[in-house]
C-alpha positions in Angstrom: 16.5 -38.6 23.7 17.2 -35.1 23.7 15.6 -35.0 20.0 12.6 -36.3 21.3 12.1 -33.7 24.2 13.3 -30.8 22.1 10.1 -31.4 20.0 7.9 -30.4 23.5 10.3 -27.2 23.7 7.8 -24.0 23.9 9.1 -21.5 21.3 8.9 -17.6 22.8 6.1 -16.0 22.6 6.8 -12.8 19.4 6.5 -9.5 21.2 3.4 -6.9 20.3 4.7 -4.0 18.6 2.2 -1.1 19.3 2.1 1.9 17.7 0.6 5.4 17.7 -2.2 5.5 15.4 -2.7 8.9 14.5 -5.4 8.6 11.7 -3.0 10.8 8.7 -3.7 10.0 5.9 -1.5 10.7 2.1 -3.1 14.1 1.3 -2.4 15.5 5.3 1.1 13.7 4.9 1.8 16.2 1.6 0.1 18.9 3.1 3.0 19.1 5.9 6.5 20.4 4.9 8.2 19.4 7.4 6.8 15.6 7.1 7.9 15.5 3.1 11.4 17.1 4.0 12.1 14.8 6.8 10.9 11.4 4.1 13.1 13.3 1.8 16.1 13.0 4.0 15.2 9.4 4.8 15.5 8.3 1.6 18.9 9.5 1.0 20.2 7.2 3.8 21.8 3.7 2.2 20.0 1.5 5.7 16.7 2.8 4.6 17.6 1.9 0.9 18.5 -1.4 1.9 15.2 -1.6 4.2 13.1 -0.7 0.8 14.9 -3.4 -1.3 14.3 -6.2 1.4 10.3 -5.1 1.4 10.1 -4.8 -2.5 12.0 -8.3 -2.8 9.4 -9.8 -0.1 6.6 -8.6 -2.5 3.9 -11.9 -2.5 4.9 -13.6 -5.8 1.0 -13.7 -7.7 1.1 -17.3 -7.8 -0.6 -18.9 -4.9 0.5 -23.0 -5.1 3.0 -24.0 -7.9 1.9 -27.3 -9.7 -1.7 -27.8 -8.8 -4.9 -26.1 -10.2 -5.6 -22.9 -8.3 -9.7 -22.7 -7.5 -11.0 -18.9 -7.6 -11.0 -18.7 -4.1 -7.2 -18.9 -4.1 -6.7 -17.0 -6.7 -8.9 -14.1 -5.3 -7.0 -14.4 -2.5 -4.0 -14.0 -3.8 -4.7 -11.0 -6.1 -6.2 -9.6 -3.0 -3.0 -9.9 -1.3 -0.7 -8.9 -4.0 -2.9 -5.9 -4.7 -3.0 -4.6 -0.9 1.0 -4.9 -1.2 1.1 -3.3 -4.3 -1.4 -0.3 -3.0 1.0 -0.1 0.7 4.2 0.0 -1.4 2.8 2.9 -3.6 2.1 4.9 -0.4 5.2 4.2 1.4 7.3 4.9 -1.9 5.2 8.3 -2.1 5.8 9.9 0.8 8.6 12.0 0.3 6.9 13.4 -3.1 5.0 16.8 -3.4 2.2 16.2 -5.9 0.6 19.2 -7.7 -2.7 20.1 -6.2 -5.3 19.0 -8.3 -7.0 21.7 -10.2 -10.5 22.8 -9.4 -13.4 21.1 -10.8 -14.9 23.4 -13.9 -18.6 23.6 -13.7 -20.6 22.3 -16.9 -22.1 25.3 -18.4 -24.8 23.7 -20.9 -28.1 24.7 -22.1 -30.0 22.8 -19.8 -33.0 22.6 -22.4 -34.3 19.4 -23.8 -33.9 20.0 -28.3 -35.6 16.2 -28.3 -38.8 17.7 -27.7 -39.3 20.4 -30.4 -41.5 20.8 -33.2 -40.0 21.3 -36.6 
């Protein structure tokens, strides 16, 4: 009997965890020193190692149901969600790196007159 009512038991609600969106993005990340040196520290520590391997190891596996035909819908799906893991693992893991600023741009200098129309 107690079977039976334990299937009517409400299961607690899962809290809201809120956070501060602050709108940073990568390039404002690297642009602070004291941002990279404190992600630098971080990832010395063996919890936050540990916390890294359990969010690579939860990594969606590509393959959306074993043993039946996939449609394209499902497999879109999928590759959507593998790739948006994929793309917030390559972010978190680059944090505590200092890229090399890109160099500048070098403006074509051609002769901006059309040959195709000459005479011979």
């Amino acid at each position: 009997m107690t079977r039976f009512f334990g299937l009517f038991h409400k299961t607690p609600p899962v809290p809201v965890v809120r956070f501060l969106f602050t709108g940073m993005d990568l390039a404002t990340w690297r642009a602070a020193p004291d941002l990279l040196d404190w992600a630098r520290q971080l990832w010395t520590q063996p919890n936050w190692q540990q916390a890294l391997s359990a969010i690579r190891n939860a990594a969606p596996s590509g393959f959306p149901i074993r043993g039946r035909a996939v449609t394209e819908i499902e497999a879109a799906i999928e590759l959507g969600r593998k790739e948006g893991y994929q793309d917030c693992m390559n972010a978190l893991f680059s944090l505590p790196l200092r890229l090399p600023m890109p160099m500048a741009e070098v403006e074509a200098d051609f002769d901006p007159k059309d040959y195709s129309k000459e005479e011979a």
